[in-house]
N, C-alpha and C positions, 0 to 999 in steps of 0.2 A: 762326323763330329763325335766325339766320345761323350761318353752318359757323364753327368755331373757326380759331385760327391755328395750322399743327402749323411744327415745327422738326426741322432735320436734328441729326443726332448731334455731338456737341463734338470737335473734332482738335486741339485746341492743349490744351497742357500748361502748367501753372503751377508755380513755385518758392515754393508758398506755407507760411508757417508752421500755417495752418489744414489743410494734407492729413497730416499725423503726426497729428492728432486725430479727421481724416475716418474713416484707415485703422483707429483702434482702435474706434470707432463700427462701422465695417461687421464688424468682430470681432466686436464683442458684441452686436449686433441681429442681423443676418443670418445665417442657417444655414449652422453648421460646413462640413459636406458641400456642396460646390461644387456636387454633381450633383443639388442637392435647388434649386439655382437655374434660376428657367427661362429659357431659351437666346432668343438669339434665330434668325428662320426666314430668314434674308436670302434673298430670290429667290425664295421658297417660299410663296405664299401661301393656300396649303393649307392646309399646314401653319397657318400663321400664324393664319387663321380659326378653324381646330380647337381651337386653341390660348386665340384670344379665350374663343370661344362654353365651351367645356368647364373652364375654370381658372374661371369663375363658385360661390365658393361650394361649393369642390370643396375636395379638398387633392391638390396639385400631384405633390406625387411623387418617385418615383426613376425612372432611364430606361426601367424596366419596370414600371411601375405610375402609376395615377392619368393624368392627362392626357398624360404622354410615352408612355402603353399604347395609348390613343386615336389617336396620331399615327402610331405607331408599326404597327397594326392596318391604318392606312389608307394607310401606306406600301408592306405587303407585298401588299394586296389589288391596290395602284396598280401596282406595281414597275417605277418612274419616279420622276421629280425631282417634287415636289409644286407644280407652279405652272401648273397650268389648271384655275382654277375652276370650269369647267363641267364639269368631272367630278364635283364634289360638287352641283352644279346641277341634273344628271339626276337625282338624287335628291329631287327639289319632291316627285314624286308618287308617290313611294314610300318614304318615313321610315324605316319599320319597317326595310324592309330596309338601309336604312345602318347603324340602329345595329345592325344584326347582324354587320355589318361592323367595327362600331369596337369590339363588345362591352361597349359604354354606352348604359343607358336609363335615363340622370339625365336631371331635367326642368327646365328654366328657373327663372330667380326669380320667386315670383310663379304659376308651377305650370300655365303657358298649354299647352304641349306638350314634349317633347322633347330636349333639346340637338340632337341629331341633327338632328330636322325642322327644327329653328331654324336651324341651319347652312346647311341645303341650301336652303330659302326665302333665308337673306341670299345665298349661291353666288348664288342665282336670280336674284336681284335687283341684283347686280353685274355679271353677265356680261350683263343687259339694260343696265348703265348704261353699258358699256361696259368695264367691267372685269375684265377675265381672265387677269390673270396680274401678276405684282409689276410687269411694267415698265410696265403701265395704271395704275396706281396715282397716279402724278404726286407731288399735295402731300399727298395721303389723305384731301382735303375731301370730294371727290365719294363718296367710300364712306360719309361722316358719314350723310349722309340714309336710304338705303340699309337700313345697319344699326342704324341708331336707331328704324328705322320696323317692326321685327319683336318682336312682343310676349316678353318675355323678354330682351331683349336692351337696347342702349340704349348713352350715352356710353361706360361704363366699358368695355363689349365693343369699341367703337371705334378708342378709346384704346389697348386693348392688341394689337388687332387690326395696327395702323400702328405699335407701339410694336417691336413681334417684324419688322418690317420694316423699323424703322432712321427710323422719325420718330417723334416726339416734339409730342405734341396737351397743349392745356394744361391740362388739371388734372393728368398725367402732369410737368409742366414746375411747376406748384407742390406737388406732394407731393416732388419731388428737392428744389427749394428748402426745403422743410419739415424734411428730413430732413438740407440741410446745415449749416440753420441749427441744429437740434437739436446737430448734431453738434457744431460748432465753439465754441455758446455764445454766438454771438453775439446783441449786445441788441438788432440790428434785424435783419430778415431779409434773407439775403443776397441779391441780384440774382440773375437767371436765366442769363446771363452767367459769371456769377462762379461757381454751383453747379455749372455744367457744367464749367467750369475746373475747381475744384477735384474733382469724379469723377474727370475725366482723367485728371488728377496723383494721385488715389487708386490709380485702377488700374494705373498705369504704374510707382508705388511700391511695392505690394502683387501686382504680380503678376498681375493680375485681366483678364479678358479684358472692356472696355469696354461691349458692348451686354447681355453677362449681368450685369453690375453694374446696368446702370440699368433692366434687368428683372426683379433680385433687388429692388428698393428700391422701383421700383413694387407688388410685390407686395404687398412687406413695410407700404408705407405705408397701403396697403389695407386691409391686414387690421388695420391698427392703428385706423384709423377707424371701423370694423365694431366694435371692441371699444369705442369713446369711448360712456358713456353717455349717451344723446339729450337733445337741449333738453328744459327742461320749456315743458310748453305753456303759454301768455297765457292770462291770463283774459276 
């Protein structure tokens, strides 16, 4: 399977008549509470993994609970800037004791092992690719194999993984179009281009601080798919 295409974040702002409808959209879908959005981890990509692997099938949180408790646990144990991976890496051979550390022992989708030991095997497997810290990171391609390759884990983990660090992998790039298109009404879907445009001008309208909007919308569109009742099956 070839590595997807990721994208940097949108800088340009639009004067469009579609963001007054963007903004009352991200009103009424996305959660009130700003701090119930999750952030993103620029430079951090500790952080940012913890965050992939642990927001799977979880509920997210406030900044003392759920997945920011997780980051938050491995911040104070670090007490340091969260971006060298091989300190969650050291942990391949010994799981248990991370998540004593993070004070989480949720297990993967699918029920393989741990979130914890899932973590510390993708660490593991990063810092052999070469990748140990955000500024290794490059396009986010080279982490796609990586962490797609650790049972429990997979695109979505990827996705959010590079998404908390400021790029944008495409099924992340067609659920924002999903969700501008929803927004605005329009009868064909909007461009990729255009959605990012129009975020932009959401949040620069609204007040919104740019990469937790489109990891607010990520989440949100997630979780909305998880609720679409499944195809029925062919006969």
């Amino acid at each position: 399977m070839d590595t997807p295409e990721v994208h940097g974040l949108a800088d340009a702002f639009v004067d469009d008549a579609f963001v007054d409808a963007l903004v009352e959209h991200i009103a009424a879908t996305l959660p009130s509470e700003r701090s119930q959005w999750p952030p993103a981890w620029p430079e951090e990509a500790e952080a940012a993994l913890l965050d992939a692997a642990f927001s799977a099938r979880a509920t997210y949180g406030t900044p003392r609970t759920g997945v920011r408790r997780v980051i938050e646990n491995w911040r104070c144990h670090r007490g340091t800037r969260l971006d060298d991976i091989s300190a969650l890496a050291d942990f391949a051979d010994t799981p248990d004791r991370l998540a004593e550390i993070l004070g989480n022992r949720q297990r993967v989708p699918g029920n393989y092992t741990t979130k914890a030991e899932a973590t510390a095997l993708a660490a593991a497997g990063l810092v052999h690719a070469g990748i140990d810290t955000s500024r290794k990171l490059a396009d986010g391609r080279g982490a796609w194999s990586v962490i797609t390759a650790i049972p429990g884990l997979g695109t979505t983990t990827w996705e959010t993984f590079v998404l908390r660090l400021g790029l944008i992998g495409p099924r992340t790039l067609e659920a924002l179009c999903m969700f501008v298109t929803e927004a605005t009404g329009s009868a064909q879907p909007v461009t990729e281009s255009h959605a990012l445009e129009l975020l932009a001008g959401a949040a620069e309208t609204a007040d919104l601080d740019p990469a937790a909007l489109l990891n607010a919308v990520w989440r949100h569109q997630r979780a909305q798919a998880g609720r679409r009742a499944p195809k029925p099956l062919s006969a």
